[in-house]
LOZA-830144 format. One record per residue (C-alpha): residue number from 1; residue in three letters; x, y, z. Coordinates in steps of 0.1 Angstrom, whole numbers, plus 5000, padded with zeros to 4 digits. Layout:
N
NODE;NUM;ALA;X;Y;Z $
...
***
This chain:
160
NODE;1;UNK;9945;6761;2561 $
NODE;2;UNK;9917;6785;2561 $
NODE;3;UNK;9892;6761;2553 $
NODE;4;UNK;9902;6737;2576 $
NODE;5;UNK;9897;6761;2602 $
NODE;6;UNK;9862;6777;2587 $
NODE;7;UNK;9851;6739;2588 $
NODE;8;UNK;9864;6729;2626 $
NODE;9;UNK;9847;6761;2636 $
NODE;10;UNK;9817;6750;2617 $
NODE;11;UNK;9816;6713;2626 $
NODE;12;UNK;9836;6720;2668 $
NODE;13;UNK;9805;6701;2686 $
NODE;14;UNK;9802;6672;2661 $
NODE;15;UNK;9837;6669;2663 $
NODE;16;UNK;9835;6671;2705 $
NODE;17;UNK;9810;6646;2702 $
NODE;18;UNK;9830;6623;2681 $
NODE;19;UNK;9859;6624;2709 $
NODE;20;UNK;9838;6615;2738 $
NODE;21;UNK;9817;6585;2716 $
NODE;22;UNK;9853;6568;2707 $
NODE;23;UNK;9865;6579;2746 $
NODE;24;UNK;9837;6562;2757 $
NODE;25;UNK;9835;6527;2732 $
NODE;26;UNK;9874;6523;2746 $
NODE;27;UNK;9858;6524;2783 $
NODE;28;UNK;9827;6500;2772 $
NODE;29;UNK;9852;6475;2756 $
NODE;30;UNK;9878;6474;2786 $
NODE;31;UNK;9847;6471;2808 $
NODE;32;UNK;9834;6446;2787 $
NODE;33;UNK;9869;6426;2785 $
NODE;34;UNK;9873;6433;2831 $
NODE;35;UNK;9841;6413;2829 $
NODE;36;UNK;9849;6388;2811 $
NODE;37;UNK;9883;6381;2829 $
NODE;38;UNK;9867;6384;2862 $
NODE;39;UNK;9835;6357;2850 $
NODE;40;UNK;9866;6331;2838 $
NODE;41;UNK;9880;6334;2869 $
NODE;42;UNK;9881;6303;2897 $
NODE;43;UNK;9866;6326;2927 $
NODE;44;UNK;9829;6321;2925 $
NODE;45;UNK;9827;6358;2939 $
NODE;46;UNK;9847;6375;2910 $
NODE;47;UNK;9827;6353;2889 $
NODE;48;UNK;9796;6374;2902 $
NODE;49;UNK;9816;6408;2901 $
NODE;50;UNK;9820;6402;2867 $
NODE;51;UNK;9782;6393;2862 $
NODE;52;UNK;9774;6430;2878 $
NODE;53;UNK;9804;6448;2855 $
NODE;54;UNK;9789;6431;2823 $
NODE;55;UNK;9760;6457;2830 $
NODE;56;UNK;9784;6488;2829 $
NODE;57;UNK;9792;6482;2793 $
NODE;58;UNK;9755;6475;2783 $
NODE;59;UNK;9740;6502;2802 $
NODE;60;UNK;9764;6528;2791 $
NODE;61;UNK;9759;6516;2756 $
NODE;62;UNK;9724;6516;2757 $
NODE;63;UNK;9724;6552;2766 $
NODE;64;UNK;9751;6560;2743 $
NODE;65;UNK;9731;6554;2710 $
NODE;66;UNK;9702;6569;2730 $
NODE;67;UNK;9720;6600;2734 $
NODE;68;UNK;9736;6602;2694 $
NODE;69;UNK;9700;6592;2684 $
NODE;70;UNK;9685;6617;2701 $
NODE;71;UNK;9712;6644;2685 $
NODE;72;UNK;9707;6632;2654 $
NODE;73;UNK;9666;6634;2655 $
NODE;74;UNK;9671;6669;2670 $
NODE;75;UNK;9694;6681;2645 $
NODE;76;UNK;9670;6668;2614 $
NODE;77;UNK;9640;6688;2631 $
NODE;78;UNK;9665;6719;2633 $
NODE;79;UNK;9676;6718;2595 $
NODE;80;UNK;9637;6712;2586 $
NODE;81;UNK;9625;6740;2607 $
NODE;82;UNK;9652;6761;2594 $
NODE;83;UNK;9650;6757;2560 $
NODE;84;UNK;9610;6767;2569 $
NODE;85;UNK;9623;6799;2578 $
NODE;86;UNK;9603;6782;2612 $
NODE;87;UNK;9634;6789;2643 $
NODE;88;UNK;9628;6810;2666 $
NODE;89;UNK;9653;6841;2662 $
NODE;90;UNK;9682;6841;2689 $
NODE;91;UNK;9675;6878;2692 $
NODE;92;UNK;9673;6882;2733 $
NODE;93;UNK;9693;6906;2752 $
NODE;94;UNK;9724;6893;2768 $
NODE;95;UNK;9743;6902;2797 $
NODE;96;UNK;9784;6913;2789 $
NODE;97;UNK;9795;6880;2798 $
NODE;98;UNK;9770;6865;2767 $
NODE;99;UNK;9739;6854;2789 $
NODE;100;UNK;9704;6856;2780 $
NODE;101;UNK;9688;6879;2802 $
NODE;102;UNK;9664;6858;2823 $
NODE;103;UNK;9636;6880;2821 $
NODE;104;UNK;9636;6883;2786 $
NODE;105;UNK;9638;6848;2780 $
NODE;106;UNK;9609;6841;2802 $
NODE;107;UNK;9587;6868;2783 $
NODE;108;UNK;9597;6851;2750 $
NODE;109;UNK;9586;6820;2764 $
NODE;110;UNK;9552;6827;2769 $
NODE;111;UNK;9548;6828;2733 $
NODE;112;UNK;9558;6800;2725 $
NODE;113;UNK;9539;6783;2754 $
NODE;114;UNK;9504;6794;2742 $
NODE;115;UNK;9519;6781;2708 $
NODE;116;UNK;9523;6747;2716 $
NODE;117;UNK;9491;6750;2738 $
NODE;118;UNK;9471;6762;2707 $
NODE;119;UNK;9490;6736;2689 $
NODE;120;UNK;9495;6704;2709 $
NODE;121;UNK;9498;6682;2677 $
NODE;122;UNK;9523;6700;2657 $
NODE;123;UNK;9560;6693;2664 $
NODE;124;UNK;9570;6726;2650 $
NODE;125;UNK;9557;6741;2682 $
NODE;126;UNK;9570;6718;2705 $
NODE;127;UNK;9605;6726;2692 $
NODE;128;UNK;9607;6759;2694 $
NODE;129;UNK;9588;6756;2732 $
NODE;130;UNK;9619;6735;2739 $
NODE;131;UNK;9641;6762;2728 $
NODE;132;UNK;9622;6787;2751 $
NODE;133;UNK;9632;6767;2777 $
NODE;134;UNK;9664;6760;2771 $
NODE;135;UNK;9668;6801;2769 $
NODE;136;UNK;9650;6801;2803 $
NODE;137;UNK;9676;6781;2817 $
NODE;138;UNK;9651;6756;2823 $
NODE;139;UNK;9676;6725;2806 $
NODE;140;UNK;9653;6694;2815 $
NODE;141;UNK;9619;6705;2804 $
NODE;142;UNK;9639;6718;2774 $
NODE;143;UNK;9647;6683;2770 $
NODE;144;UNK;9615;6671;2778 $
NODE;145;UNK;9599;6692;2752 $
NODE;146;UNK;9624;6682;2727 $
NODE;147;UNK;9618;6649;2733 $
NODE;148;UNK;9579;6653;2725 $
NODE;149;UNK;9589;6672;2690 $
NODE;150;UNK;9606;6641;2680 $
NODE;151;UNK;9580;6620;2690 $
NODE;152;UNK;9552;6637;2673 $
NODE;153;UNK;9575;6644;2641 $
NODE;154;UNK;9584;6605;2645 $
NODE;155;UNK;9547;6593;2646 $
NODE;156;UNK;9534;6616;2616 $
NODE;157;UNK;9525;6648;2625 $
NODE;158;UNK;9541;6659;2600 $
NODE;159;UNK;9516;6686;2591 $
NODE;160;UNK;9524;6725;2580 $
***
């Protein structure tokens, strides 16, 4: 029982993540089945309704492997950097509630900002920029920068 606890602890977001994927292929495949119902159906305007709801289920597909693709990358660049000895330490103050204290965070982030700006090319520093920011609060240029670590990694910029 133990270990079954240790791993649900260990593996609670993949495991989140897993509930919402399957929550959300049962909404893409009733969406999916709507719009086909409504295309078969004699009224020429539920035939066009269920040209527009045939979008839902592509669309919401489309950025549903984007999103698990994304987690993925970012989770590979994690356990390389980390095996590197190469993440930056969570080692900021926090408020009571468990909050990075802004000010800190922004100090910390200037580091790693004339990092990545001394190293443009390497997506070791774009990672741990993107975890700057995403201690700074600052959630979509974490993303953002993220996004650029995959990229470079992606395209070969492999180097130490």
């Amino acid at each position: 029982m133990a270990n079954v606890l240790t791993a649900f602890k260990a593996n609670r977001t993949k495991i989140w993540v897993g509930a919402v994927t399957l929550l959300l292929v049962f909404y893409l495949v009733v969406s999916f089945q709507r719009a086909v119902l409504l295309m078969t159906d004699a009224n020429p305007v539920a035939q066009a309704l269920g040209v527009a709801y045939l979008l839902l289920p592509v669309i919401g597909a489309w950025a549903l492997v984007r999103e698990l693709l994304f987690g993925a990358r970012t989770e590979k660049l994690a356990k390389i950097l980390e095996a590197e000895g190469g993440l930056p330490e969570d080692n900021l103050p926090r408020t009571p509630a468990g909050r990075i204290i802004r000010e800190a965070a922004d100090l910390e982030f200037e580091k790693y900002r004339a990092e990545t700006e001394a190293a443009p090319e390497d997506w070791r520093s774009w990672f741990r920029l993107s975890c700057a920011y995403d201690a700074a609060g600052d959630r979509k240029r974490a993303r953002a920068s993220m996004r650029d670590a995959v990229r470079l990694y992606r395209t070969g910029s492999r180097q130490a």
